[in-house]
C-alpha positions in Angstrom: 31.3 115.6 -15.2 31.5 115.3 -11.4 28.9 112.4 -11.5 31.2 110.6 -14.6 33.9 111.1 -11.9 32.4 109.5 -9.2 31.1 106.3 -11.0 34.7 105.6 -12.9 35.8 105.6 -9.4 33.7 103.8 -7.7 33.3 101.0 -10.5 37.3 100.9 -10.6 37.5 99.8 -6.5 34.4 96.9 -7.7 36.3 95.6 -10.3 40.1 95.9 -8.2 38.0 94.0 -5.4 36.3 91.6 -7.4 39.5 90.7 -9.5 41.3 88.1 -6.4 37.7 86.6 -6.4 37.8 85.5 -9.8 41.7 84.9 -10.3 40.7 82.4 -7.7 37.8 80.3 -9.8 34.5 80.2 -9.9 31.9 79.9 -7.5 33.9 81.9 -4.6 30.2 82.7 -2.5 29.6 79.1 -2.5 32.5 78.2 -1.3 32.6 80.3 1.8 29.4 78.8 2.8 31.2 75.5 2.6 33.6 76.6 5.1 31.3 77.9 7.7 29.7 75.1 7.3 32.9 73.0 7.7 33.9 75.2 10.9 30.7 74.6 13.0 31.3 70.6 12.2 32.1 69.4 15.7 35.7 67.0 15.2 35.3 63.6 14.4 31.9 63.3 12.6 33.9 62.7 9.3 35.6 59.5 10.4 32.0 57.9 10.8 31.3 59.1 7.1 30.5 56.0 4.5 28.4 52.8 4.1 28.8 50.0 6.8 28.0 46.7 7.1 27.1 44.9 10.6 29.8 42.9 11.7 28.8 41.4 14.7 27.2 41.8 18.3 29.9 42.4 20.5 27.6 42.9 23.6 29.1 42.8 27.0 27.7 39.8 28.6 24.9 40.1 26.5 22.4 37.1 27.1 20.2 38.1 23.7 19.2 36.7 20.9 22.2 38.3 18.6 21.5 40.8 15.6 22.4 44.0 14.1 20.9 46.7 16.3 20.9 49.4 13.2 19.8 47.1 10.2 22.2 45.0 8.3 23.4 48.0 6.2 23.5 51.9 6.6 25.2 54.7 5.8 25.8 58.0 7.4 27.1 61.5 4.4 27.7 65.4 5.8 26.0 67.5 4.0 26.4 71.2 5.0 25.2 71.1 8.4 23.2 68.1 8.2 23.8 64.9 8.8 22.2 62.2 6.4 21.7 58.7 7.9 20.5 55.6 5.4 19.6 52.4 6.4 17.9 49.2 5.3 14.3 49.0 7.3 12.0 46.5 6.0 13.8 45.7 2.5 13.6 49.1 2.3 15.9 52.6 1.9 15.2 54.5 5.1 16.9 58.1 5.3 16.3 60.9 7.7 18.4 64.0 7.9 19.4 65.6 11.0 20.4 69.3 11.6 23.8 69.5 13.5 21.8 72.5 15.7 20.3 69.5 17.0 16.4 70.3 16.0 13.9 68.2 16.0 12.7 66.4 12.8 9.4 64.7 12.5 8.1 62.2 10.0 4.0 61.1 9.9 3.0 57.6 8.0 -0.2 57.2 8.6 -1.5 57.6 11.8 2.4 56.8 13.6 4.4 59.3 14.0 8.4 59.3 14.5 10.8 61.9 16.1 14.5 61.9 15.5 17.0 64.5 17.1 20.9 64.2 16.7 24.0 65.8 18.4 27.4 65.4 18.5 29.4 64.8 21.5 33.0 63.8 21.8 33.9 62.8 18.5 30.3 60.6 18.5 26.8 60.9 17.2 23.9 60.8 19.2 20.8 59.8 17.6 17.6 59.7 19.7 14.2 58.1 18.3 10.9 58.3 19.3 8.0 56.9 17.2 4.8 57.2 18.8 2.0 55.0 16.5 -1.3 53.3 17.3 -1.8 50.1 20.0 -4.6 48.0 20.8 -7.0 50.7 21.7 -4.3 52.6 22.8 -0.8 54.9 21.9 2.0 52.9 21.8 5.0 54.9 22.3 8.6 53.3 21.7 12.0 55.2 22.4 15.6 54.0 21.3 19.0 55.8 21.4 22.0 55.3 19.4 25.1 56.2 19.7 27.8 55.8 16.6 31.2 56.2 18.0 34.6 55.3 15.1 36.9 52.8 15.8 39.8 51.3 14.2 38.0 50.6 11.0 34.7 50.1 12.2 31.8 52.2 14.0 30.4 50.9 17.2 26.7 51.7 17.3 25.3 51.3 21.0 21.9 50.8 20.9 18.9 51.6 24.2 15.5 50.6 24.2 13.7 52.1 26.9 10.0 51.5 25.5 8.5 49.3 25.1 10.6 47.2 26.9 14.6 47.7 28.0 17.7 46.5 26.3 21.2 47.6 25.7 23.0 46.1 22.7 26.3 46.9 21.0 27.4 45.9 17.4 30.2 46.5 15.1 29.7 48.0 11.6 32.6 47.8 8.6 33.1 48.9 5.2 33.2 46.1 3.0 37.2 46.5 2.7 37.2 45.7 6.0 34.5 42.8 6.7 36.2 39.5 6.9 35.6 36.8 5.0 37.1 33.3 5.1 39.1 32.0 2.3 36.8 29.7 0.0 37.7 25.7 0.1 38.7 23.9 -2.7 35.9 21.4 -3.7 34.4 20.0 -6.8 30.7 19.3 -6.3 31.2 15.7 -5.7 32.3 16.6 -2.4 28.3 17.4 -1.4 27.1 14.7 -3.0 25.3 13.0 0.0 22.7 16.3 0.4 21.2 14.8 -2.9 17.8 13.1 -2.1 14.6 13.8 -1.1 14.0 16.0 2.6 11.4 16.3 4.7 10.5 18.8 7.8 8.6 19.9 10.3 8.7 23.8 11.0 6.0 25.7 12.8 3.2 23.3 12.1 4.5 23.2 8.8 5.9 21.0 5.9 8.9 21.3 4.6 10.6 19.8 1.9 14.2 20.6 -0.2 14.6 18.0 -3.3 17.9 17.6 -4.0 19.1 16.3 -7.6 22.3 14.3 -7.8 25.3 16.0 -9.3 25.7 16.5 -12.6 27.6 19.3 -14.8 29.1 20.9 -11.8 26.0 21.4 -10.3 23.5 19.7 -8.0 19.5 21.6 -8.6 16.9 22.0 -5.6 13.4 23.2 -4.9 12.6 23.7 -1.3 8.5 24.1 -0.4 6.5 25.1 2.8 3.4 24.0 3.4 0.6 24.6 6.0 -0.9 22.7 8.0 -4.3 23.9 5.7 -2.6 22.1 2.9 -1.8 25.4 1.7 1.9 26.7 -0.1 3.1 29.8 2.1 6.8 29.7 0.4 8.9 28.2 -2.0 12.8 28.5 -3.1 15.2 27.5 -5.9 18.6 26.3 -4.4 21.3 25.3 -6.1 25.2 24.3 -5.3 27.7 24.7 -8.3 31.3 25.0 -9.1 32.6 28.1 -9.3 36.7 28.4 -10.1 38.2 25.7 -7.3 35.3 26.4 -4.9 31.4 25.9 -4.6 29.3 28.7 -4.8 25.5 28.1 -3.0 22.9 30.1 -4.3 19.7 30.9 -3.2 16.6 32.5 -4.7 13.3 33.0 -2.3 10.3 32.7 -4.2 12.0 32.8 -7.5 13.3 36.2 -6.5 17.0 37.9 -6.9 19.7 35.5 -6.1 22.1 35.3 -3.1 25.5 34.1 -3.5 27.2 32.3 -0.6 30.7 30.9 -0.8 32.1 27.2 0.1 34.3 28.0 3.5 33.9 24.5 5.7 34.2 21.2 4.0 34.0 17.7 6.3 32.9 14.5 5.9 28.8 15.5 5.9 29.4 19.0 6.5 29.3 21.6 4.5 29.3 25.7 5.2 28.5 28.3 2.7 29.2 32.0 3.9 28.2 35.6 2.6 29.0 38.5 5.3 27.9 41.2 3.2 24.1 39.9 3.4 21.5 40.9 5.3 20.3 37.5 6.7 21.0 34.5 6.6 25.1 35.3 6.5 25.8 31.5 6.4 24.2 28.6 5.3 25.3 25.5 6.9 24.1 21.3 6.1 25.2 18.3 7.8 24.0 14.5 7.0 24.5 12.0 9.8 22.9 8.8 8.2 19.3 9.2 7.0 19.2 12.7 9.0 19.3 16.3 7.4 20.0 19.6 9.0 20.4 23.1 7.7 21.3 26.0 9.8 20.9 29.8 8.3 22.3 32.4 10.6 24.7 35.1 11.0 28.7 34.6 11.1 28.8 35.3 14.5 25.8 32.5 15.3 23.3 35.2 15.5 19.4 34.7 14.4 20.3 31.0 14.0 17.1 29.2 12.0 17.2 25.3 12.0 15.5 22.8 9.9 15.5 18.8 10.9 15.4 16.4 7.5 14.2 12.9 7.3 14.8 11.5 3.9 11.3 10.6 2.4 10.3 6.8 2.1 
C-alpha cells in the first residue's frame, strides 16, 4: 500500500508538470533547441538571409576587369547553428555549410582539396577559403576571403585574393525586388530591320557568322556559327528578335540549349540594346549598324566582361 502511495504521487507531480508543456502545443523539446540556437546567433546574420543577385562592382578605384566576385547568384539560409551558403560555380549548385563555432569544414574532389571557415563579426560574415589542388608538378595553393556585410537592400560582399595572385574587389548583391531594370521601349520589329543580312567575323582566329532573316510575323530569325581556323564548328546559336506586348523581346539559345530572354531598353537610329539583369552573363546584348559594319557587344549592365564582335556584311 505504501509503494501504491508513492507511485500515485509521484505520477500526479509528472502529469501536473507535463500539463503547461502540452496546453502549449506540440513539439515543446524541439522548440527549446530552437531558441538556444536562436540565442547564440550573433545579431545581424538574419538581415543577410535570402537569394541575391550581383548587382554590380562598385570597387573603389578599382582598375579590373569588372565581375561578380561571388558568382552571379547565391544564397545564404540559418539553419540552427549553421550557416548554409549556395552559389552558382561552374553552371553548377555549390553549397557548403559552416558551423557558427567557427570550425573548420573540408571538402576533397579528387585530388584538390578545399577548406572553408566562417565567423561572425559586427553584424558581418566572414568566410575564409582555402583550396589547395594539384599544379604543374607541384601544389597549388589559392586563398580568398569574403566578407558579406547588409546594406540598405543589398549585401556588399568584399572579396581578397591573396594566392595565387592579390586583388581586392567589392560588389553589390540584390534580391530580385530590388535589382533594377530599365523600362522596356516601345518598338515593333520594323524598328531593327537593318540587322537583317548576312555577318561575318573574326574572333580568336576564328569565323564568325550571325544570318539574319528580314522581318516577318513579328519576328526576325538567326543562326550564329563559330568556326576554327581547322575548318572545324566549335559553337553554334539560335537568335531571334520578336514582338512581345509594345516591346521586343531578344532571345537567345547557345547550342540549341535553354533560352535567355533579354528585353528591348535602347532604341536609335542603328542601335539597339536588349537587357536581362537577372542573368548570369551576358546581362545585355547590345548591335549597332553604321553602313556595311556590324557590332555586337554582350556584357554586364554595369559594362563589365564586355565581349565584342566586328561584322562585315558578306559579298
Amino acid at each position: 500500500m505504501k509503494f501504491s502511495w508513492v507511485f500515485a504521487a509521484l505520477l500526479s507531480w509528472v502529469l501536473a508538470a507535463v500539463a503547461p508543456l502540452a496546453r502549449s502545443g506540440a513539439a515543446p523539446l524541439a522548440r527549446s533547441v530552437d531558441a538556444v540556437a536562436l540565442d547564440r546567433r550573433p545579431a545581424g546574420l538574419e538581415a543577410l538571409v535570402g537569394k541575391w543577385f550581383y548587382a554590380g562592382d562598385v570597387t573603389p578605384n578599382g582598375t579590373h576587369e569588372k565581375r561578380p566576385n561571388y558568382g552571379p547568384d547565391f544564397s545564404i539560409a540559418l539553419e540552427g547553428e549553421v550557416v548554409v551558403l549556395e552559389q552558382t560555380k561552374g553552371g553548377k549548385r555549390f553549397t557548403v555549410r559552416l558551423p557558427l563555432d567557427g570550425s573548420a569544414v573540408e571538402r576533397k574532389v579528387g585530388d584538390t582539396t578545399s577548406t572553408f571557415r566562417g565567423r561572425a563579426e559586427a553584424g558581418a560574415w566572414q568566410l575564409e577559403w582555402r583550396e589547395d589542388s594539384p599544379g604543374d608538378g607541384k601544389r597549388s595553393v589559392s586563398l580568398w576571403n569574403f566578407v558579406f556585410t547588409p546594406k540598405e537592400k543589398a549585401i556588399e560582399v568584399a572579396a581578397t585574393i591573396s594566392e595565387p595572385f592579390s586583388l581586392y574587389t567589392v560588389c553589390l548583391y540584390r534580391k530580385e525586388e530590388d535589382i533594377v531594370r530599365r523600362p522596356p521601349v516601345k518598338a515593333k520589329i520594323d524598328a531593327v530591320a537593318w540587322i537583317a543580312g548576312d555577318w561575318n567575323g573574326k574572333k580568336f582566329n576564328s569565323t564568325i557568322e550571325e544570318l539574319w532573316s528580314p522581318p516577318a510575323g513579328g519576328s526576325m530569325l538567326a543562326i550564329s556559327r563559330t568556326v576554327n581556323a581547322a575548318q572545324k564548328m566549335t559553337a553554334f546559336e539560335y537568335l531571334r528578335i520578336e514582338e512581345r506586348g509594345t516591346t521586343l523581346v531578344y532571345v537567345a539559345q547557345p547550342g540549341g540549349g535553354r533560352a535567355t530572354e533579354f528585353t528591348l531598353v535602347e532604341l536609335a537610329a542603328g542601335r539597339a540594346v536588349f537587357e536581362n539583369p537577372l542573368h548570369d552573363h551576358p546581362q545585355r546584348i547590345t548591335y549597332e549598324r553604321a553602313e556595311h559594319r556590324l557590332t555586337a557587344v554582350a556584357d554586364d549592365v554595369d559594362g563589365g566582361r564586355p565581349l565584342r564582335f566586328e561584322f562585315t556584311r558578306a559579298k
